[in-house]
GUZA-682052 format. One record per residue: z, y, x of N, C-alpha, C, O in turn; residue in three letters. Coordinates in steps of 0.1 Angstrom, whole numbers, padded with zeros to 4 digits, always signed. Layout:
BEGIN
ZYXZYXZYXZYXALA...
***
This chain:
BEGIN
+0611+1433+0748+0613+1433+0733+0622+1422+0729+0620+1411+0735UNK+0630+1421+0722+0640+1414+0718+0636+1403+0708+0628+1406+0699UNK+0641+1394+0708+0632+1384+0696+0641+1379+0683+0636+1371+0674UNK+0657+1384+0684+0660+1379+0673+0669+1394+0670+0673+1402+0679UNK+0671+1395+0659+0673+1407+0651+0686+1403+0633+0685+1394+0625UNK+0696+1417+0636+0704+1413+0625+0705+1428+0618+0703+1438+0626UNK+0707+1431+0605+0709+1444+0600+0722+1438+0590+0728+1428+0590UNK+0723+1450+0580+0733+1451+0572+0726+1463+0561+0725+1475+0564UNK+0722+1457+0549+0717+1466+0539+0725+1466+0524+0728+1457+0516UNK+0728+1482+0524+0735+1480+0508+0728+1489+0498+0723+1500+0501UNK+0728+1484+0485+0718+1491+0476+0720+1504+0474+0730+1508+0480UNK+0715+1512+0467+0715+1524+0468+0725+1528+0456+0726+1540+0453UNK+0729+1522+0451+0737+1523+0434+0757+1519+0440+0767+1519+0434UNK+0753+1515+0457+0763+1505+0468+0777+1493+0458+0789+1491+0460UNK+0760+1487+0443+0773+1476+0442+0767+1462+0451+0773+1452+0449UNK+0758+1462+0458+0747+1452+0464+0751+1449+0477+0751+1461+0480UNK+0754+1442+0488+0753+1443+0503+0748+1428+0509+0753+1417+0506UNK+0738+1432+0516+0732+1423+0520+0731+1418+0537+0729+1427+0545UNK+0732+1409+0541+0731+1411+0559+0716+1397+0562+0715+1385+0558UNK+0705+1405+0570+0695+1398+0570+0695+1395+0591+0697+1403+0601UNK+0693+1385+0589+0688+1373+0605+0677+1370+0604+0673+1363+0594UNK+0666+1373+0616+0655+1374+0619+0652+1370+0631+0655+1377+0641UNK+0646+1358+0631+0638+1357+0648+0627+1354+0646+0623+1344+0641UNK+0616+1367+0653+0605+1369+0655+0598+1358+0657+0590+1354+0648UNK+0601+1351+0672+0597+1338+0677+0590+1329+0668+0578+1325+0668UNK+0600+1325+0658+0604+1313+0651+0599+1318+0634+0600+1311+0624UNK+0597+1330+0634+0589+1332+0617+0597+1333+0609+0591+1332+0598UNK+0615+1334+0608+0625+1324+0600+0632+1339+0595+0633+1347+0604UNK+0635+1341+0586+0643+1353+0583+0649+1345+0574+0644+1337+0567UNK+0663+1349+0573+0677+1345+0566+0687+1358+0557+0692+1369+0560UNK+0686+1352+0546+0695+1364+0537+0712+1359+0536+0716+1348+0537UNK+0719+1370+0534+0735+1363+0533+0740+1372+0524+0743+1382+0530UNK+0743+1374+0514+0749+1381+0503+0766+1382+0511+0771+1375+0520UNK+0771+1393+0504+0787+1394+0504+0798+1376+0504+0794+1367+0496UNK+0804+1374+0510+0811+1361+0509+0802+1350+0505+0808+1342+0498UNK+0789+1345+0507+0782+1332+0509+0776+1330+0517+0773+1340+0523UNK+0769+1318+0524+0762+1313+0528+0748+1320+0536+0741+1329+0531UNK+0745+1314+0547+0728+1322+0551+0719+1308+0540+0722+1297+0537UNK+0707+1319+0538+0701+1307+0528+0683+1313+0535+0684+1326+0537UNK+0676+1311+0537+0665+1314+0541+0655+1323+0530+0649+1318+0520UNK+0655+1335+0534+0648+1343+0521+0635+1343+0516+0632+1351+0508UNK+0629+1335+0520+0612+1333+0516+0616+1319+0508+0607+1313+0503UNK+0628+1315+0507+0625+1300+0500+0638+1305+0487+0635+1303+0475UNK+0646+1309+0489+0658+1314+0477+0654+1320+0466+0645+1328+0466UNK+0660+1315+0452+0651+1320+0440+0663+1332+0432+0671+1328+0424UNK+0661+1340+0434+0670+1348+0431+0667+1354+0411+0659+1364+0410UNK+0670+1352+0404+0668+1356+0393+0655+1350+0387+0646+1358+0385UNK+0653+1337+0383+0643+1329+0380+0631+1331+0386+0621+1325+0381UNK+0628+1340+0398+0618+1343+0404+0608+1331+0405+0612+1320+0407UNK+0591+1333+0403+0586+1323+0409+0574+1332+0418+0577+1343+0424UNK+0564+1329+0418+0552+1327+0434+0562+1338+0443+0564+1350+0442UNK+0568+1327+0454+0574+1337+0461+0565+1336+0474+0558+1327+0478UNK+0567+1348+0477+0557+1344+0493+0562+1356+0504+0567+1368+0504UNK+0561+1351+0510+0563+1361+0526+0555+1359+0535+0550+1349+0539UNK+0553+1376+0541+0540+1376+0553+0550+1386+0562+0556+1397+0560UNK+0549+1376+0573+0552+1383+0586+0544+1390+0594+0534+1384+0599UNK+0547+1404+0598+0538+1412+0605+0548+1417+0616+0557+1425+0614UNK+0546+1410+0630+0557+1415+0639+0574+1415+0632+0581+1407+0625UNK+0573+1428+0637+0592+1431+0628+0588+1440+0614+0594+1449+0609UNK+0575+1434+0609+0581+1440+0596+0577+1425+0583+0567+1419+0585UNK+0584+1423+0575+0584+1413+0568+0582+1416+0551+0593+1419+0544UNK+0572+1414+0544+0567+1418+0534+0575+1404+0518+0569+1393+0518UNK+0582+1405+0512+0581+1391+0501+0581+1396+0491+0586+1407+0489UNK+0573+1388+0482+0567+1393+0470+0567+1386+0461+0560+1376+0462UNK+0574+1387+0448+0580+1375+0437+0579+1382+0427+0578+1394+0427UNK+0578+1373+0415+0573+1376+0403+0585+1368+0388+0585+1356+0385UNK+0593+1379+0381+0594+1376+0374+0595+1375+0355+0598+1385+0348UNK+0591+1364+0352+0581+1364+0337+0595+1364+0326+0605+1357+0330UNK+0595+1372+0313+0606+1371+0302+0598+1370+0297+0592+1381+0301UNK+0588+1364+0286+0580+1364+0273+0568+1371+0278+0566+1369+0290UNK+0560+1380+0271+0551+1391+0277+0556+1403+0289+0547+1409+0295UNK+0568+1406+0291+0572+1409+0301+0573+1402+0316+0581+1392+0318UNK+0567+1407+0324+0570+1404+0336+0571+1418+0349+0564+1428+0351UNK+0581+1413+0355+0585+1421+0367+0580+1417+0379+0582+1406+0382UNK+0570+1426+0391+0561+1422+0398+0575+1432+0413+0577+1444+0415UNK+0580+1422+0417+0589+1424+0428+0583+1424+0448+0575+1415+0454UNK+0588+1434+0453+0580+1438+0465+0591+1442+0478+0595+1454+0479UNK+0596+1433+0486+0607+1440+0490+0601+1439+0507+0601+1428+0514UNK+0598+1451+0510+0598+1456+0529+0603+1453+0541+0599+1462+0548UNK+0609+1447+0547+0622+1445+0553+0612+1448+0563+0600+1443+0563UNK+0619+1460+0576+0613+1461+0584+0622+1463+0597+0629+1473+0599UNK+0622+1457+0603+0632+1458+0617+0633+1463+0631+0640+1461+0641UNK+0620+1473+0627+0616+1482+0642+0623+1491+0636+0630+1496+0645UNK+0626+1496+0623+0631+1509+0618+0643+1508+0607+0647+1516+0599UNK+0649+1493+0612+0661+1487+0602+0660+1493+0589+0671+1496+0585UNK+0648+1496+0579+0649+1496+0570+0649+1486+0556+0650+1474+0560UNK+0649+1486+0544+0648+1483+0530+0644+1488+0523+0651+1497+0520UNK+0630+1487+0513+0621+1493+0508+0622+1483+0492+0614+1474+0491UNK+0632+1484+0479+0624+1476+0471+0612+1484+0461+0615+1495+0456UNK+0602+1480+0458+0592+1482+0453+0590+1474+0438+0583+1464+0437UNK+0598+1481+0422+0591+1470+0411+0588+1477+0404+0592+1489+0403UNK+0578+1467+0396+0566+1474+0389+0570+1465+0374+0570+1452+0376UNK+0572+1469+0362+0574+1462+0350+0564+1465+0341+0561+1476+0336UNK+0559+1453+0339+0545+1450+0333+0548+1442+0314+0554+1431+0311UNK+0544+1450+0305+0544+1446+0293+0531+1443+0289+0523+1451+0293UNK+0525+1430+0280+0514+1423+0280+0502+1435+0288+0494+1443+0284UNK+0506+1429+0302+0499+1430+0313+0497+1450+0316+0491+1454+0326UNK+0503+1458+0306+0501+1473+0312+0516+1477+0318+0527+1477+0315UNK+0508+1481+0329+0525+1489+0334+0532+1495+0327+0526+1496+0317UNK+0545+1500+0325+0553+1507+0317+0560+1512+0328+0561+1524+0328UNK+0566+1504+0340+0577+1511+0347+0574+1509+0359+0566+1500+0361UNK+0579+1516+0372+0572+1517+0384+0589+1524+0391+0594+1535+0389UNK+0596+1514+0399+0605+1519+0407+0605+1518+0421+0604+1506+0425UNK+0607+1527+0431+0611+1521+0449+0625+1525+0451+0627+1537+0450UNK+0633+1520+0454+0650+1515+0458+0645+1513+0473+0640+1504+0479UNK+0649+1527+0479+0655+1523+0494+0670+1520+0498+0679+1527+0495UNK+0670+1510+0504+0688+1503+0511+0686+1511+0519+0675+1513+0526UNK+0700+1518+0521+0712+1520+0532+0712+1510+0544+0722+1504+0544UNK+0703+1505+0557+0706+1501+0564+0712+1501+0577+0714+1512+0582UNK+0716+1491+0585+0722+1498+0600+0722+1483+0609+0726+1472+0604UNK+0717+1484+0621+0716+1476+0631+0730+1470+0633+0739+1477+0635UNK+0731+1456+0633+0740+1448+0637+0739+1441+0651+0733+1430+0652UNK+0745+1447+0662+0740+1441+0679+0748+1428+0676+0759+1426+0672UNK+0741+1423+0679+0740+1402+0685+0743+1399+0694+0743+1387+0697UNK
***
């Protein structure tokens, strides 16, 4: 079994592309947007996000962020799974605290050999 791992995921709307680095070993998964930088995706705050957290299960990697506008908040869930190079996002928009909206955004992914 192979221990470090690269894909290439673009949103489904394809204005988004993303390229994610993963080594199993080492717990470490890395995001790289279009023309910038690898930045480590369990720590990057992408749209004022806060309790960000990530759980590693083998090759599949769960993070889960939360973002607050006034009594609105957006409860964010994104899959990344690398046995089956997929992208799963999962959000749920919450108005003083009742759901209102419920969406899953699968990415377009594909194995990048290393």
């Amino acid at each position: 079994m192979a221990d470090n791992f690269m894909m290439n995921c673009i949103s489904p709307d394809y204005k988004n592309t993303f390229f994610y680095k993963y080594s199993n070993s080492e717990r470490y998964l890395f995001i790289r947007p279009m023309k910038n930088k690898w930045k480590n995706f369990c720590e990057v705050n992408f749209k004022d996000e806060k309790n960000i957290s990530c759980n590693f299960d083998n090759l599949n990697i769960i993070r889960s962020s939360i973002v607050e506008n006034g009594n609105i908040y957006i409860e964010k869930n994104l899959n990344i799974n690398f046995s089956e190079y997929s992208l799963i996002e999962k959000i749920k928009v919450f108005n003083n605290n009742n759901l209102t909206k419920e969406t899953n955004l699968i990415y377009k992914c594909r194995k990048i050999k290393i």
